[in-house]
PDB file of N, CA, C and O in Angstrom:
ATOM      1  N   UNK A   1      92.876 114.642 117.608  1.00  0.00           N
ATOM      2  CA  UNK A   1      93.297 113.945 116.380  1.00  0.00           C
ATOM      3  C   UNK A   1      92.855 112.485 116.402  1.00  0.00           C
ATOM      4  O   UNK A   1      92.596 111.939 115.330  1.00  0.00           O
ATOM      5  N   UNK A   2      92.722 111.621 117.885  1.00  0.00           N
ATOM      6  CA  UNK A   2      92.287 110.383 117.624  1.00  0.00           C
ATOM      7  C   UNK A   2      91.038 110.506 117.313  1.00  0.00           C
ATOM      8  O   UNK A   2      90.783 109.555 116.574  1.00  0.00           O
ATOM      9  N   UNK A   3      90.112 111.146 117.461  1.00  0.00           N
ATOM     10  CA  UNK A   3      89.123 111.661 117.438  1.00  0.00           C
ATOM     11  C   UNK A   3      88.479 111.042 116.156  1.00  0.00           C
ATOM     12  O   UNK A   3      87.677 110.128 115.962  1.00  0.00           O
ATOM     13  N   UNK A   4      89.214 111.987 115.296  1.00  0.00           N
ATOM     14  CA  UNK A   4      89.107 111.726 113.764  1.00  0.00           C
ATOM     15  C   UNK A   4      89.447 110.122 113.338  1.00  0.00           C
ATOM     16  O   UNK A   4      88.657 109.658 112.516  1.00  0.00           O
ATOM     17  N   UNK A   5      90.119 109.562 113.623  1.00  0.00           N
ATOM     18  CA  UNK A   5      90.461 108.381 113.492  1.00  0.00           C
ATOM     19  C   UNK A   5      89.672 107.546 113.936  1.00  0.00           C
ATOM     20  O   UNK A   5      89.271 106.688 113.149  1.00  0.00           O
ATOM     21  N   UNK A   6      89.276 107.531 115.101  1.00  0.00           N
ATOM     22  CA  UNK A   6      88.241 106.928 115.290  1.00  0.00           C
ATOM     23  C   UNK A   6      86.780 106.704 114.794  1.00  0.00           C
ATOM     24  O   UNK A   6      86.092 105.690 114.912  1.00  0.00           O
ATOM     25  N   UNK A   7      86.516 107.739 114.288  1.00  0.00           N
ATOM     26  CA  UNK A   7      85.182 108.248 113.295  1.00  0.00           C
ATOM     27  C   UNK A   7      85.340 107.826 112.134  1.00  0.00           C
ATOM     28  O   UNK A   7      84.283 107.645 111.529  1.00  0.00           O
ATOM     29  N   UNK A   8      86.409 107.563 111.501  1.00  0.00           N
ATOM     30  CA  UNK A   8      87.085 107.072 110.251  1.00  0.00           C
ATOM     31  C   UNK A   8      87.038 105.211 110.335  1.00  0.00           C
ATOM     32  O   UNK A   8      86.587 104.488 109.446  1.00  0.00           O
ATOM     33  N   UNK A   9      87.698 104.703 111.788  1.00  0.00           N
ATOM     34  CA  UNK A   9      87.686 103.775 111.431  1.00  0.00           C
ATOM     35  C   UNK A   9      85.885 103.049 111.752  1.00  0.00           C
ATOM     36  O   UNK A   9      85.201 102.330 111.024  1.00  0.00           O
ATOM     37  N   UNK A  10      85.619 103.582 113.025  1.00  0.00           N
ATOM     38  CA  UNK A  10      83.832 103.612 113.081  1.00  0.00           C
ATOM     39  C   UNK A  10      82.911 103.652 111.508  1.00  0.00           C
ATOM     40  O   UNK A  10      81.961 102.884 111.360  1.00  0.00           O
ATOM     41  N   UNK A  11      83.240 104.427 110.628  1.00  0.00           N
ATOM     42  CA  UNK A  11      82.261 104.524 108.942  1.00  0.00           C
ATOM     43  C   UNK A  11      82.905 103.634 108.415  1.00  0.00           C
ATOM     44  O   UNK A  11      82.206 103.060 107.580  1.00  0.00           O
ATOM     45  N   UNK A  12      84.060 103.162 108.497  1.00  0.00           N
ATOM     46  CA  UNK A  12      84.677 101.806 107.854  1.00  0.00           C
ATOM     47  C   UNK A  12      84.110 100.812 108.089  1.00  0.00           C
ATOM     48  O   UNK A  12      83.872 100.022 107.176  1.00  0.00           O
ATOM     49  N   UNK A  13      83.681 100.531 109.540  1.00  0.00           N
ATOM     50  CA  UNK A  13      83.322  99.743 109.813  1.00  0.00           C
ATOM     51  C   UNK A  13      81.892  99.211 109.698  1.00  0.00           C
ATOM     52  O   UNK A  13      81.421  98.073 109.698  1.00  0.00           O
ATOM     53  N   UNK A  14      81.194 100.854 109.568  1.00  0.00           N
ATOM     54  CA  UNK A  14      79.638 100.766 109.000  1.00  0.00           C
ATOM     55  C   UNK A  14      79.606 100.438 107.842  1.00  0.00           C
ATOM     56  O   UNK A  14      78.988  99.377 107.747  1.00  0.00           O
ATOM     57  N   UNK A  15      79.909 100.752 107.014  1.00  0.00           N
ATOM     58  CA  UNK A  15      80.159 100.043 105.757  1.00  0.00           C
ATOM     59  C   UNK A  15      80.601  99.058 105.332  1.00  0.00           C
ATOM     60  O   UNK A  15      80.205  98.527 104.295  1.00  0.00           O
ATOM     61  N   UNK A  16      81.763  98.510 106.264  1.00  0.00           N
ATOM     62  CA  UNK A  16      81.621  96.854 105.742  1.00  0.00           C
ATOM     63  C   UNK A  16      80.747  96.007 106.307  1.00  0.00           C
ATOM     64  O   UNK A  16      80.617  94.889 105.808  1.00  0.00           O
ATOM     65  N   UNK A  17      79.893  96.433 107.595  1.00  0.00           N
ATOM     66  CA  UNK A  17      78.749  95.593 107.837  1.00  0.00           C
ATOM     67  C   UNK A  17      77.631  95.486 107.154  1.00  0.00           C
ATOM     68  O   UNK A  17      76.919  94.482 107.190  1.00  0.00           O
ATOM     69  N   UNK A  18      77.392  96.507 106.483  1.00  0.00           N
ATOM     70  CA  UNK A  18      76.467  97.019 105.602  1.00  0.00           C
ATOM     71  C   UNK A  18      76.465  96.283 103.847  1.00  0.00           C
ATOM     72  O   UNK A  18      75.489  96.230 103.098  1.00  0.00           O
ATOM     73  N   UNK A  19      78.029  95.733 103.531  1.00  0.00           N
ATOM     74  CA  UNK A  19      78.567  95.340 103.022  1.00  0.00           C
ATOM     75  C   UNK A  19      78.500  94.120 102.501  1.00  0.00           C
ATOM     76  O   UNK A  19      78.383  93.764 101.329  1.00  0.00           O
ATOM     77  N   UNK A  20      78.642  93.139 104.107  1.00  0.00           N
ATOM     78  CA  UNK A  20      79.278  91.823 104.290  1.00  0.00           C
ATOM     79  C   UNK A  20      77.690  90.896 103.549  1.00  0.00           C
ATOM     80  O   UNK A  20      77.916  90.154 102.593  1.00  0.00           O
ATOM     81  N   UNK A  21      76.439  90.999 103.978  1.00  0.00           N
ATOM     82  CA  UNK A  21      75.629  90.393 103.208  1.00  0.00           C
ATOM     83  C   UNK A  21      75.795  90.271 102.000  1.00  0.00           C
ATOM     84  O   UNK A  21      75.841  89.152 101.489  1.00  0.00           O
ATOM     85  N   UNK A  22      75.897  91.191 101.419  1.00  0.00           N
ATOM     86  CA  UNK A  22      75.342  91.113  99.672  1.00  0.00           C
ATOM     87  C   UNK A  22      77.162  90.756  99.673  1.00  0.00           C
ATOM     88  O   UNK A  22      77.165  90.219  98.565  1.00  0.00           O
ATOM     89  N   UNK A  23      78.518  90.687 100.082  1.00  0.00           N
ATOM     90  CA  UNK A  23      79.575  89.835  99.759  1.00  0.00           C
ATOM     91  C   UNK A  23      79.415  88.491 100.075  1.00  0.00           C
ATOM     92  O   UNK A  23      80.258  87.895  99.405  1.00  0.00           O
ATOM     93  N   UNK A  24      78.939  87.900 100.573  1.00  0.00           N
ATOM     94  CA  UNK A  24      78.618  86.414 101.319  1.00  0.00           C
ATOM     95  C   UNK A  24      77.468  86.082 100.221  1.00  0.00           C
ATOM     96  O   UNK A  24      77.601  84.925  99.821  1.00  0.00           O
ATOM     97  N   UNK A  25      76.514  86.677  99.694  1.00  0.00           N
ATOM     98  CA  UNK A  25      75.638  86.418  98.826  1.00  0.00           C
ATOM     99  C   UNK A  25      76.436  86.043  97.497  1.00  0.00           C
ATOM    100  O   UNK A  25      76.115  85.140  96.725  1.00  0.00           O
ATOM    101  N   UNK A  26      77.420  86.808  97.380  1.00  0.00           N
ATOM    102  CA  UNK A  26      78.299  86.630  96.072  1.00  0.00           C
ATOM    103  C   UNK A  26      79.372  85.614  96.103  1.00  0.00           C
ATOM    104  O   UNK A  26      79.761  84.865  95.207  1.00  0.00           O
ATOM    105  N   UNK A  27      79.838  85.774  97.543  1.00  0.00           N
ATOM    106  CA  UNK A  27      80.591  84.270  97.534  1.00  0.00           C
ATOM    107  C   UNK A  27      79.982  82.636  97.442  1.00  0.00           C
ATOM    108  O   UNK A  27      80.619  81.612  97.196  1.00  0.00           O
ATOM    109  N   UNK A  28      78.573  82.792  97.723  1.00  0.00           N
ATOM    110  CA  UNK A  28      77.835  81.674  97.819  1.00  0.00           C
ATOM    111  C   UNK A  28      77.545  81.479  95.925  1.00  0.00           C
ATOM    112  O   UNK A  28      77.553  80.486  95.197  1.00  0.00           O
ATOM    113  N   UNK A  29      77.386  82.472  95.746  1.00  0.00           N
ATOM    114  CA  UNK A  29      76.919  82.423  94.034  1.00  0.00           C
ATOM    115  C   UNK A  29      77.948  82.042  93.236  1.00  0.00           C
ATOM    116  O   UNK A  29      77.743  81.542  92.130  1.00  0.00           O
ATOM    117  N   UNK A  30      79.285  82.266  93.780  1.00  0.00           N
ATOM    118  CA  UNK A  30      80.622  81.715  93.022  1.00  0.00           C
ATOM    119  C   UNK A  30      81.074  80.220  93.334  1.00  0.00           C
ATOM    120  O   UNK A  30      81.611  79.572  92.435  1.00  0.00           O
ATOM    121  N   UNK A  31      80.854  79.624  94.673  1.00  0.00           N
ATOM    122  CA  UNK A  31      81.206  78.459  94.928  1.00  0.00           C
ATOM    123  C   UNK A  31      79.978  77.571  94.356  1.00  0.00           C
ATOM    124  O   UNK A  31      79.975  76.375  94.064  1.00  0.00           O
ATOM    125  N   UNK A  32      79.215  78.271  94.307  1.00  0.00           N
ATOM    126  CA  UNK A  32      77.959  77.060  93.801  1.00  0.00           C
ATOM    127  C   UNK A  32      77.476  77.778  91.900  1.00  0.00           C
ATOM    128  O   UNK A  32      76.630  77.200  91.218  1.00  0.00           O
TER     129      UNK A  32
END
């Protein structure tokens, strides 16, 4: 069962790295 959880939080985590550029791109576009 951790198993699963772990794999869950692992694609979470691929995805917000995958993520975090183009959000930092958008935060830069809002402060400026």
């Amino acid at each position: 069962h951790g198993n699963l959880i772990a794999r869950q939080m692992l694609d979470v985590a691929v995805r917000v790295e995958s993520i975090r550029p183009f959000a930092c791109n958008q935060m830069v576009n809002i402060i400026h």
